[in-house]
Every structure is written in C-alpha cells, then in structure tokens.
C-alpha positions as CSV (number, residue, x, y, z in Angstrom):
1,X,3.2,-17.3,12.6
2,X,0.6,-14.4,10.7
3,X,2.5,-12.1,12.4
4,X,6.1,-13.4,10.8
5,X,4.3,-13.7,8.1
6,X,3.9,-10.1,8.0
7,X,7.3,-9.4,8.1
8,X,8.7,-11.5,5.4
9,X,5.7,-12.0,2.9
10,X,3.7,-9.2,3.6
11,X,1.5,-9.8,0.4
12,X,0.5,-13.2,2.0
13,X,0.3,-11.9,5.4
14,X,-1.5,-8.6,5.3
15,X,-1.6,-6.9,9.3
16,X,-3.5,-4.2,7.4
17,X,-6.3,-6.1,6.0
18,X,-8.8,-8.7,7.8
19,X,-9.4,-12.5,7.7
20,X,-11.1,-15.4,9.1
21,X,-9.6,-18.2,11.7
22,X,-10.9,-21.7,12.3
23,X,-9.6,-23.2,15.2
24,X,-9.3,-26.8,16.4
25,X,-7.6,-27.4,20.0
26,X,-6.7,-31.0,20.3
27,X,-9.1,-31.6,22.7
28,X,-11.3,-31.6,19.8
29,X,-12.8,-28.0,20.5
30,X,-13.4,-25.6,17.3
31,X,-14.3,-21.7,17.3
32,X,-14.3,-19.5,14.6
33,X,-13.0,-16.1,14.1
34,X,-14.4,-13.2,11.7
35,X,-11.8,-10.5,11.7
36,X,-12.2,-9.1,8.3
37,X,-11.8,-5.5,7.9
38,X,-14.7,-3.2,8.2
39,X,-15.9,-0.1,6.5
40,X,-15.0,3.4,8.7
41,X,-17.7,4.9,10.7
42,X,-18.6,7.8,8.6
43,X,-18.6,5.5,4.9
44,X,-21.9,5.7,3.3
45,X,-24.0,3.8,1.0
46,X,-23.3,6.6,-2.1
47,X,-19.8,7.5,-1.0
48,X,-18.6,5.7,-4.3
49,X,-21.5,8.2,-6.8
50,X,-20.6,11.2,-8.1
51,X,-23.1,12.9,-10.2
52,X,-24.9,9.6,-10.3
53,X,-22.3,7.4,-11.6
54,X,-20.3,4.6,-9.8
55,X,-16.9,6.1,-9.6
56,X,-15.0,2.7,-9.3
57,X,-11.5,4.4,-9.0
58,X,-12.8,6.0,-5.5
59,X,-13.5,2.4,-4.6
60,X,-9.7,1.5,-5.3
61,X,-7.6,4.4,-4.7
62,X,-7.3,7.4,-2.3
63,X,-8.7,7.7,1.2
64,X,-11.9,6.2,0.5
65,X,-10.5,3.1,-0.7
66,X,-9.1,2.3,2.8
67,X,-11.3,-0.3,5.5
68,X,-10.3,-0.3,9.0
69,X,-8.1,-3.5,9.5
70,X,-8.8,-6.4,11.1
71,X,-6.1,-8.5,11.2
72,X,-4.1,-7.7,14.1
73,X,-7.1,-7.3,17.0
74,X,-8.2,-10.8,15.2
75,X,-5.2,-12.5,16.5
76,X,-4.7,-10.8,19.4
77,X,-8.5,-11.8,20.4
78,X,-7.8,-15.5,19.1
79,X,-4.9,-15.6,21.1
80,X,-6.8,-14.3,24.8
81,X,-9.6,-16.3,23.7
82,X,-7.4,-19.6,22.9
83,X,-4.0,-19.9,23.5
84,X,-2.0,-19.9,26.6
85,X,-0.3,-16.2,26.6
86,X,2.8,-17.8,28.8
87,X,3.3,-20.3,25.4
88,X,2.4,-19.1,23.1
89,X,5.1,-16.3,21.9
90,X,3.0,-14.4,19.6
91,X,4.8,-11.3,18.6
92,X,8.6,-12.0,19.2
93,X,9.2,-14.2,16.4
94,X,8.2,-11.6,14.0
95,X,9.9,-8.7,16.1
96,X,12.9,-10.8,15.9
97,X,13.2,-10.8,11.8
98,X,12.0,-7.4,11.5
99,X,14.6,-6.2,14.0
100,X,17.5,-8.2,13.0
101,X,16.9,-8.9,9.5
102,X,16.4,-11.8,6.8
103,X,16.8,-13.0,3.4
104,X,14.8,-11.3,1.0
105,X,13.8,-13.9,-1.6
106,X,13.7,-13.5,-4.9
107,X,10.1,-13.3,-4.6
108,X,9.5,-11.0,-2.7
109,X,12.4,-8.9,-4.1
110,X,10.2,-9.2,-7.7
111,X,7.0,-7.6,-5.6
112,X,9.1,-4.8,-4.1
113,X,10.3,-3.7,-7.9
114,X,6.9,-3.9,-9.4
115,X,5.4,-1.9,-6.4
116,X,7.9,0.2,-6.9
117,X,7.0,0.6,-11.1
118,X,3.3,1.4,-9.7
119,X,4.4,3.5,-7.3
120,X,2.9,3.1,-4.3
C-alpha cells in the first residue's frame, strides 16, 4: 500500500523521505521499524553557519537541504523481516498504476499547480 501510495498521493506517501512502522501480526507479535531518513556521510555539525550565522535557507533549499531516504529500504526490510514475499505483492500494485495510469483527483491536481507556481 506505501508504495501505491507513492504513486497516486505522493505528498502523503513520500518514497524519498523516512518514517516509522509499528507492526502487529495476528498472532499477537509487534516490532517496530525506524526508517527515517538520515543525514549524508560528509554533513557536519556547522554545515548550516556561514560567517557565524545560522543560514536557515541552506537548511531548506539546495543540496544541503537533502537527507538520504529511508522509506523504500524501510519497507523492503519490514517486508523480509515480516511478511511472506510469496503474498505479499509488494511492488506490483504500485507498478501497475504508475504504468497504466489513474485518475488524478482534484486534489492532487491542486498540489501539482501550486508546485508548479513554486517551481520546483
């Protein structure tokens, strides 16, 4: 589903950002996964300072803004980890809309225009 969820909302369902999974099998079993995003290897503690002021726009926009995702080894891991692979169908719904199509709702039609106004 998070990975459909990519495809039609992909405000709400984010394969380039990080999150957190709480699982209960119905045998009563719970884990938890942490698969939030990360900061690169080479970010440092002063990467946002420049000539000793914050510079919150670095933090935001441009290269240094960006984390390394989480998201998609997240599933995958929660999927090895707790699902049966034979059953559980994980990418194909999603491959199926993004290959053949689907509404756009007016929704999501309204974020495309405004990202398009900001342009991103």
């Amino acid at each position: 589903m998070a990975f459909a969820l990519a495809v039609v909302e992909p405000a709400a369902g984010n394969i380039g950002g990080g999150g957190f999974m709480l699982v209960r099998l119905a045998n009563g079993a719970t884990t938890f996964f942490d698969y939030r995003e990360v900061a690169p290897g080479k970010a440092t503690r002063d990467m946002y300072i420049k000539d000793g002021s914050w510079m919150k726009r670095l933090s935001v926009i441009g290269y240094k803004s960006v984390a390394v995702p989480g998201t998609v080894a997240g599933l995958e891991t929660g999927a090895e980890d707790v699902w049966d692979d034979e059953t559980c169908g994980r990418e194909a719904p999603a491959i199926r809309l993004a290959e053949n199509g689907f509404a756009v709702s007016e929704k999501l039609e309204r974020e495309f225009r405004e990202e398009k106004k900001v342009g991103y």
